[in-house]
C-alpha positions in Angstrom: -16.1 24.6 -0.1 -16.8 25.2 3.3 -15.2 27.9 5.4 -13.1 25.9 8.2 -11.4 24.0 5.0 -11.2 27.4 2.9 -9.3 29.3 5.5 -7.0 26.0 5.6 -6.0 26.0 2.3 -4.7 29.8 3.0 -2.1 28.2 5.4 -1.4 25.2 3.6 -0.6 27.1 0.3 1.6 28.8 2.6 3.8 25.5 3.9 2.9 22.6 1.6 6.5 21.2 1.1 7.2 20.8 -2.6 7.5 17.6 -4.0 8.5 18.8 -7.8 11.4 18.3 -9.3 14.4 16.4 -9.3 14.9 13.0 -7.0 18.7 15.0 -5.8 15.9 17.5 -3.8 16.4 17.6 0.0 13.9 14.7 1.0 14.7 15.2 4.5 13.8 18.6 4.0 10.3 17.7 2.3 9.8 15.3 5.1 10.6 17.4 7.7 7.6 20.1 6.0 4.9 17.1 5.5 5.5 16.5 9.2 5.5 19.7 10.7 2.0 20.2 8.3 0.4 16.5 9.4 1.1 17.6 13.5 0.1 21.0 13.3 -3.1 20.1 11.8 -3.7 17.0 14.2 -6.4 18.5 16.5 -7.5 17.2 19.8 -5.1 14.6 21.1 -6.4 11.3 22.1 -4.1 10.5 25.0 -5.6 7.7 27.0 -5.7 4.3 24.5 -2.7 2.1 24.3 -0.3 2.3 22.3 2.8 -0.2 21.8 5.7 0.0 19.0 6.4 -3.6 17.3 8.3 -4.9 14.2 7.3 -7.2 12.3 10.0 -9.3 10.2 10.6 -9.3 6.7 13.0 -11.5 4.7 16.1 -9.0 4.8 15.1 -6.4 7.4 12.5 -5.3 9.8 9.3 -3.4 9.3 8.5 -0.5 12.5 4.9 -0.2 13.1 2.5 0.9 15.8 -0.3 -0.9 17.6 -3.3 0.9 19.2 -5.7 -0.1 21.1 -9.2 1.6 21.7 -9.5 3.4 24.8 -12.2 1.5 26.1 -10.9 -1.2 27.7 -12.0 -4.7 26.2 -13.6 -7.7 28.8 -10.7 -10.4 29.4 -10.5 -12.8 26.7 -12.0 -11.0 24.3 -10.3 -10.5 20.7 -11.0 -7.5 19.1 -11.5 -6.8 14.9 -7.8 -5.6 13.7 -7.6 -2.7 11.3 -4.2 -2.8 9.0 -3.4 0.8 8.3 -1.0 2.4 5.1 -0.7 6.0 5.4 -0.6 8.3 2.0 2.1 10.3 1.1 2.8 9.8 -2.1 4.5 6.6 -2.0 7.9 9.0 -0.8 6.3 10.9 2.8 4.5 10.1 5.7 5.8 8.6 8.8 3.8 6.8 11.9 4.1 10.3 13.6 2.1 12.2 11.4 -0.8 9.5 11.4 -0.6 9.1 15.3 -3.0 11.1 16.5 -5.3 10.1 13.5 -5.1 6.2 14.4 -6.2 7.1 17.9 -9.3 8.7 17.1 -10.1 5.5 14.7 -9.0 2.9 17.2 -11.1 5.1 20.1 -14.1 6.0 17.8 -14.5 2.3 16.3 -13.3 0.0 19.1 -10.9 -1.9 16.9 -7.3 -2.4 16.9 -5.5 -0.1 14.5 -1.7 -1.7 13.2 0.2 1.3 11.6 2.6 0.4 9.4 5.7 2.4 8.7 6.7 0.9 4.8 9.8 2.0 3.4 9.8 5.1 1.3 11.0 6.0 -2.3 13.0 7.3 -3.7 15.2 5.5 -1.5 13.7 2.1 -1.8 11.7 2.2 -5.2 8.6 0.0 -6.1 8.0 -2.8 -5.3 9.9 -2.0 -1.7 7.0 -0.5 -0.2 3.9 -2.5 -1.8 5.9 -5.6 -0.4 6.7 -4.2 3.0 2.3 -3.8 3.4 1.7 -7.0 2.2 4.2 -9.4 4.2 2.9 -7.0 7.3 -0.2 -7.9 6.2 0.4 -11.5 6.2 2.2 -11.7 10.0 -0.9 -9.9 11.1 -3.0 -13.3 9.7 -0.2 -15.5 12.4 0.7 -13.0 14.6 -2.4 -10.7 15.6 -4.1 -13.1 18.3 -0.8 -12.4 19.9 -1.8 -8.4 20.3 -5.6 -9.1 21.2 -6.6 -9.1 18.2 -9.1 -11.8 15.8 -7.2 -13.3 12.8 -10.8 -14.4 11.4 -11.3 -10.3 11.4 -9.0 -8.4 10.0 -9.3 -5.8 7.1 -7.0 -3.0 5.9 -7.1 0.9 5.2 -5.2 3.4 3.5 -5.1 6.8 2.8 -4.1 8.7 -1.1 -0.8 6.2 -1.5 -1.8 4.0 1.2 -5.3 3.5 -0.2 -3.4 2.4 -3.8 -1.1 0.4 -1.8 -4.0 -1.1 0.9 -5.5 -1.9 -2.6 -3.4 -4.0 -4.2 -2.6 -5.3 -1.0 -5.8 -6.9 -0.7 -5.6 -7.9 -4.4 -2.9 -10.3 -3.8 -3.9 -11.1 -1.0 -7.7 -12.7 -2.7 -5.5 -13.7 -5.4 -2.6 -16.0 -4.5 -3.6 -16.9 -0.8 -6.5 -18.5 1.2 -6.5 -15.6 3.4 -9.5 -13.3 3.8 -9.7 -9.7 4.6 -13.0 -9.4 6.1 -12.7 -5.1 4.3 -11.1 -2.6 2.7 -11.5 0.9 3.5 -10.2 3.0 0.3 -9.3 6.8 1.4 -9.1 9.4 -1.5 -6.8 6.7 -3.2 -4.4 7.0 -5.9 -5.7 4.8 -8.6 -4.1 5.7 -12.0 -0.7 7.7 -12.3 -0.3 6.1 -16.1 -3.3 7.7 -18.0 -2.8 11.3 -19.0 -4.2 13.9 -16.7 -6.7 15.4 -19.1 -8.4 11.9 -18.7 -10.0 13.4 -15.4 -11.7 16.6 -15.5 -11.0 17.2 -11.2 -7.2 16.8 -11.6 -7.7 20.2 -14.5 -9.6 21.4 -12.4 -8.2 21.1 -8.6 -4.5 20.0 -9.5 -3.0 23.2 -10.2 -1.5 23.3 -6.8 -4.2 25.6 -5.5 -6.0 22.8 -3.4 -3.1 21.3 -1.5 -2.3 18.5 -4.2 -0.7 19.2 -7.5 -0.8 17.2 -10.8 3.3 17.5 -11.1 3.4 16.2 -7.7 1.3 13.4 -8.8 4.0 12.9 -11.1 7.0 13.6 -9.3 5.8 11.0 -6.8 5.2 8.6 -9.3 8.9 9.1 -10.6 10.2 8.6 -7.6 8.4 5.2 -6.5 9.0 3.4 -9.8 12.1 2.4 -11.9 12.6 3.3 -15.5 11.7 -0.1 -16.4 8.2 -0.4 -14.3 5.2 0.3 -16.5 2.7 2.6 -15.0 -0.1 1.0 -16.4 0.6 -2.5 -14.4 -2.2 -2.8 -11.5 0.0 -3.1 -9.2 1.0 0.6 -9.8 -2.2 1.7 -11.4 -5.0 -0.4 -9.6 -8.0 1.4 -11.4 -6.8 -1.5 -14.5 -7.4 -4.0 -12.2 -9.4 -7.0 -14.3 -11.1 -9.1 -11.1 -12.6 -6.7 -8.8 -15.1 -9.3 -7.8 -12.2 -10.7 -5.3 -11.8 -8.2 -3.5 -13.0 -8.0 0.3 -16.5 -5.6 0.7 -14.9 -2.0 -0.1 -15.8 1.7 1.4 -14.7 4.4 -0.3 -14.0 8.2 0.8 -13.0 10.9 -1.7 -13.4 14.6 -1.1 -15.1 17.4 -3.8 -12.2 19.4 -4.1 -9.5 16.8 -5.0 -7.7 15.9 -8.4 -8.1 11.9 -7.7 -12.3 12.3 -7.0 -13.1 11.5 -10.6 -11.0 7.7 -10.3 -12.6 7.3 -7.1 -15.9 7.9 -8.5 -15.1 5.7 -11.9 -13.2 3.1 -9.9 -16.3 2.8 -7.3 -18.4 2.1 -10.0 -16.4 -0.5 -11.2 -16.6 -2.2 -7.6 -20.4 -1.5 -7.5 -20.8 -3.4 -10.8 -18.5 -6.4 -9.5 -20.5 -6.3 -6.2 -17.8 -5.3 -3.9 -18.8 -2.0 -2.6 -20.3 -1.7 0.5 -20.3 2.2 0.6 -19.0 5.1 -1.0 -19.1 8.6 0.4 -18.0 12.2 -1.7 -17.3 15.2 1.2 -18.1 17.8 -1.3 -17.1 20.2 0.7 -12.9 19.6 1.8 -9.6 18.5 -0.2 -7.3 15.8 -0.6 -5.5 14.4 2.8 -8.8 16.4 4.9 -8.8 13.0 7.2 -5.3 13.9 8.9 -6.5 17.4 9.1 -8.8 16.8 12.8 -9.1 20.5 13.4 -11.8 20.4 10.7 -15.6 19.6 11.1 -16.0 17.8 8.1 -12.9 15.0 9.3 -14.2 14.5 12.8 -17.2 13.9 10.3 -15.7 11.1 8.3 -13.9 10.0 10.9 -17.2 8.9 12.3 -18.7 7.9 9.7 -15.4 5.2 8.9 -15.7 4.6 12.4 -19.9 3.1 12.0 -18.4 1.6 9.1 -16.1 -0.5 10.9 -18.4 -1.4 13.4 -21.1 -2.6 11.0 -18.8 -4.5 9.0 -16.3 -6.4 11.9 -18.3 -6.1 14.8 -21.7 -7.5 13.4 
């Protein structure tokens, strides 16, 4: 582990809000902790690219999101790649304020367009809520994105620990049931399997005790809050490391960190896309934890945010 992240972990053990327990917990309270953690963390501000607020329709409501734009300014005319973005969380946290700062760096460090979108959260709204919030965003980006300087023939999606799971089986349906094409899909420590038991991976023993910022009963608390009682956690949808066609899915890069309970399904589920030919890339920081992206006042995620960033840029702008 390297120092900058060690000494981190001393705070975060410190303030990590806890997500155990009963659904009749304080979520604004919980909320309010992940917030004040994701902004204090932040690092340098990127201050100078756009940035506009947008909703995009749904069938009974309206879904917030944010649009940024890299700092460099683009020649008139031109239509940049368009990045959809799902933050983590654990299906129940996470707002567009605590990936702000995040999504700047990306949109400034890769020249695309970043679309940020603010799903809606359990327990309040269980599954499928959120999964179909990302997808029909997803969708209006296809009809809608020339409208924000974007290119509808290249758009791809990202998502961080929930968001990856739900960026996932976004794209999934997406390759599935449409003629629509992500041009890639950027997988970020994603949670892959909350149905198998947790002695099935050897790094949730032996980083999810609560030590290492994520804990293996708030991997399950989370889970009980996204689903209902009669959702089975094994369905793909849920648990996307059983999905059976992995050959559909757009060209993948995957992140996970060394000192996180999810790195052994990352590892397994990337060899599953290597075997179907759909990964493009996949990457192990051995040295950080879960969520280490958000955290920009460490080394090692100005690191990976580069290294996303030449990813992007290889695969959209090419």
């Amino acid at each position: 582990m390297d120092n900058e992240t060690r000494d981190l972990l001393e705070q975060l053990n410190q303030k990590v809000p806890d997500t155990n327990g009963d659904v009749a917990v304080d979520m604004n309270s919980i909320r309010a902790g992940a917030r004040e953690m994701f902004l204090s963390l932040a690092g340098e501000t990127h201050t100078n690219g756009k940035v506009e607020s947008i909703n995009i329709p749904a069938l009974n409501h309206v879904i917030p999101a944010r649009v940024y734009y890299p700092e460099q300014e683009k020649p008139d005319g031109t239509l940049l790649p368009t990045i959809i973005f799902l933050h983590g969380g654990g299906w129940s946290l996470g707002d567009l304020d605590c990936y702000h700062d995040l999504m700047r760096a990306l949109a400034d460090l890769s020249g695309a367009i970043f679309i940020s979108v603010d799903y809606r959260l359990s327990p309040e709204f269980k599954y499928p809520s959120g999964l179909d919030d990302a997808y029909h965003a997803t969708l209006w980006a296809f009809d809608n994105v020339a409208g924000l300087g974007g290119d509808h023939t290249k758009i791809a999606i990202m998502g961080d620990s929930a968001g990856g799971n739900l960026a996932l089986v976004v794209a999934n349906r997406l390759h599935q049931n449409t003629l629509l094409c992500l041009v890639a899909l950027y997988l970020i420590y994603p949670v892959l399997d909350v149905h198998s038991s947790h002695e099935t991976y050897q790094s949730r023993l032996d980083f999810g005790d609560g030590e290492y910022l994520l804990a293996r009963e708030a991997i399950d608390g989370t889970r009980d809050w996204y689903l209902n009682e009669d959702n089975n956690a094994s369905d793909p949808e849920i648990s996307p490391i059983f999905l059976p066609k992995l050959e559909q899915l757009p060209t993948t890069t995957m992140l996970v960190a060394g000192y996180d309970p999810l790195r052994d399904e990352g590892d397994i589920f990337a060899g599953k896309l290597k075997r179907a030919g759909a990964l493009a890339r996949f990457r192990c920081f051995d040295s950080t934890i879960h969520a280490f992206l958000s955290f920009g006042v460490l080394d090692v995620s100005q690191q990976a945010r580069q290294y996303l960033a030449n990813a992007i840029q290889t695969d959209l702008f090419s």
